[in-house]
N, C-alpha and C positions, 0 to 999 in steps of 0.2 A: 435608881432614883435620879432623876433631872436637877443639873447645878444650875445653876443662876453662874451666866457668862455677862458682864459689864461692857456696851461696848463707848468705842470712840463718839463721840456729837462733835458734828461739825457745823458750825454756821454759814447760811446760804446768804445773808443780810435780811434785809426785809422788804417790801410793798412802802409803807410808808411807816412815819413813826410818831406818836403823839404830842403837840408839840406843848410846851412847859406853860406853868402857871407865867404870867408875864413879870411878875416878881422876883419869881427864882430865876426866870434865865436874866432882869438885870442886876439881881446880883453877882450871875455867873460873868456874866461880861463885866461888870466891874472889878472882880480878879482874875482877869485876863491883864497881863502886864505885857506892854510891847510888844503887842501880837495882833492881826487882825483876825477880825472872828463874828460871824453870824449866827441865824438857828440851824442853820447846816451845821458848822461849826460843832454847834450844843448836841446835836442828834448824835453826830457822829463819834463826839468823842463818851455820853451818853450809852449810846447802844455796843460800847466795848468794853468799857467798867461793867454795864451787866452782865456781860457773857466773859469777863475775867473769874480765872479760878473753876468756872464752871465747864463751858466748853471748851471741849481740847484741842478747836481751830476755830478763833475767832473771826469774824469777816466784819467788817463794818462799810455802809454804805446799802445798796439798792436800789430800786426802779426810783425811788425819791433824789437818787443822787442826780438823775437826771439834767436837775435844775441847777446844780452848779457846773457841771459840765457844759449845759446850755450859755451860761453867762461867760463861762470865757472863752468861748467861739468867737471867732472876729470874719465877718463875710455874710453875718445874717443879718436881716433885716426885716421884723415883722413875719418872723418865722419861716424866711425866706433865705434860701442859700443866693444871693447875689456877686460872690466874690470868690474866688480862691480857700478853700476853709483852711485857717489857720485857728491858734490860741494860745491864751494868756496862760500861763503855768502858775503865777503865782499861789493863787489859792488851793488849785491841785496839789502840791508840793507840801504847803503848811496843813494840809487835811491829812495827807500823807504820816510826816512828821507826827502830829498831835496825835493818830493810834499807833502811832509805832512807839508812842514816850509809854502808852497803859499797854500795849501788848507787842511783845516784837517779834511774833511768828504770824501778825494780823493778816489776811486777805482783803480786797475790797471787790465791791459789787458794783456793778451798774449797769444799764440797757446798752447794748449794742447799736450804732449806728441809724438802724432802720426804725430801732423804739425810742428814737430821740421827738419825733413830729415835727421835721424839719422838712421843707417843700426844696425842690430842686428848681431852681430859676439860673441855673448857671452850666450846668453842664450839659444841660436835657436828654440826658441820656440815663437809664436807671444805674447801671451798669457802672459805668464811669464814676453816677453822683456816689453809690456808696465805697465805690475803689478808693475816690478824694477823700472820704469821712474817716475808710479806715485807715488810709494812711497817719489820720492826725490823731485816732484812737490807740493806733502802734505807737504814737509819741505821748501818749497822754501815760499810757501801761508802762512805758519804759522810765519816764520820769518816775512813778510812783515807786517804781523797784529797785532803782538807782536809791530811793531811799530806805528801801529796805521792805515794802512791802513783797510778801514772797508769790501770791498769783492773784490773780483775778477770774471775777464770777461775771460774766455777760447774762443776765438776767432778761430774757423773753419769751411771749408766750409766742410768738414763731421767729426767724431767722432768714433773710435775704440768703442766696448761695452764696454771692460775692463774698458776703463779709464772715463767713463759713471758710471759705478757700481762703480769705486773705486775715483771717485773724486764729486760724486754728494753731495752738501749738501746745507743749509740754503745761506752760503757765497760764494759758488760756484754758476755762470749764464753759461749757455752754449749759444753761440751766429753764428749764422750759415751767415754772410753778401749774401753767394751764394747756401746755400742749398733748395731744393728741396722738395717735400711733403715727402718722406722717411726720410731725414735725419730730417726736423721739427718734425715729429711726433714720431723719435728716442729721441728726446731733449726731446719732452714732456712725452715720459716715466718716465723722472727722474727730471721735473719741470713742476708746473703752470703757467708759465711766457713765455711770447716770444717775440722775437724781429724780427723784419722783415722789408725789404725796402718794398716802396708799391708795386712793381711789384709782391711781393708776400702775398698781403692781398687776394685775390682771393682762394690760397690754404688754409690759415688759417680758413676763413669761412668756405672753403669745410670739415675742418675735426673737427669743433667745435662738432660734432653730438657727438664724438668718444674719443675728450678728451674735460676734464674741465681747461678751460687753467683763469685765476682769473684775468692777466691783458696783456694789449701786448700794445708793445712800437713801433712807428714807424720809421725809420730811414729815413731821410732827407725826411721826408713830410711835405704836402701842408693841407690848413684848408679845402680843399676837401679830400682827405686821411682820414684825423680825423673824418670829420663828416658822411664817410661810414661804418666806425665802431660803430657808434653810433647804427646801427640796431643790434647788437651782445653784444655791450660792454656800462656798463654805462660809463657817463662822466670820472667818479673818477679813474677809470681802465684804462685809456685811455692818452700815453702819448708820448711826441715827442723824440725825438733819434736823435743823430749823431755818425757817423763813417766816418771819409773821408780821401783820399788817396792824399794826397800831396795838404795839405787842399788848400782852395785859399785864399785870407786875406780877414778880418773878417765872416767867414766859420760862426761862433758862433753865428755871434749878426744876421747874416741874418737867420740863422736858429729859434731863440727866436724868430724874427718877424712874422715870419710863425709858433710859437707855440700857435695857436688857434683854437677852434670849433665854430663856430656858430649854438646857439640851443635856 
């Protein structure tokens, strides 16, 4: 007889996130005390209180963080790389800070470099322009873990090589929600690891031949999803995922109910 095995959910962040009735988030900035704080702010600290208690690796942030990352850029100009890319930490650091006060094993999310929409007018070169972006993405990842954030989720539906060879590491996950058998098996040049909705477990199996991938996470699946990995992956290797785009309320706790295998 088949036990019901529970597994791990870990969150990817999200797409975007709904943003608040305009009443409640001024009364949430109204108790905000000596702190600066926007609807970034409210999303993020927002989207970790709901996945506290519930998922057992919260991530806060995603493709939406985009736009603060964007603002503290200093060298653009009308979406234009004009200058040397640098940035302002400030608001990094306190985003930082505020999901580390509701969870302190939090991850954060966000686009890589080339999924920022940022035009090269300075380096003119491809190559070069995102070697300069990551270098200030290595300093943006190092600040946030200095404060204790433990990794980070590069969120795209594909991936420059450069920023591949120059952001890959231990703490870096490359996460593709809409990529394809090329862009997966780009990922897995530079990780063991994959994440995938189920619409794309089918490629995953097809190219296990060709890489050694050690665990793979499935985003918003069902205890059938899980248990067709079972022919490829042990249990332990095997775990559930969310990422969602303007979640719907309690996105979290229905996903934990569906974090099961039957074996």
């Amino acid at each position: 007889m088949k036990k019901r095995q529970n597994l791990i959910l870990k969150s990817f962040g999200a797409g975007d996130l709904k943003n608040p009735d305009p009443l409640l988030l001024a009364e949430w900035i109204g108790g905000q005390k000596k702190v600066c704080c926007d609807l970034i702010s409210y999303k993020i600290e927002s989207q970790v209180k709901a996945q506290k208690n519930v998922a057992d690796v919260s991530c806060s942030g995603g493709i939406f963080y985009r736009h603060r990352i964007f603002e503290s850029l200093l060298g653009i100009k009308s979406g234009f790389l004009i200058d040397e890319p640098f940035f302002e930490s400030e608001y990094i650091k306190l985003d930082a800070e505020r999901v580390r006060k509701i969870s302190r094993d939090t991850w954060f999310s966000f686009p890589p470099p080339s999924g920022m929409h940022i035009e090269d007018n300075y380096y003119k070169n491809r190559s070069d322009f995102i070697g300069g972006m990551c270098s200030v993405f290595k300093k943006i990842m190092r600040e946030q873990r200095d404060l204790g954030i433990k990794k980070h989720i590069l969120v795209a539906d594909f991936y420059d090589k450069t920023e591949l060879d120059e952001l890959s590491s231990e703490r870096v996950f490359f996460f593709s929600p809409k990529g394809g058998s090329k862009v997966l098996e780009s990922i897995l040049e530079y990780q063991n690891r994959i994440a995938v909705f189920p619409e794309k477990l089918a490629v995953v199996f097809k190219i296990l031949d060709e890489y050694e991938i050690k665990n793979i996470a499935v985003i918003d699946g069902s205890p059938e999803d899980f248990e067709s990995c079972l022919n490829y992956f042990d249990p332990e290797d095997i775990f559930a995922g969310g990422f969602c785009n303007f979640c719907e309320e309690n996105y979290w706790v229905k996903l934990k109910e569906r974090a099961f295998l039957m074996r």
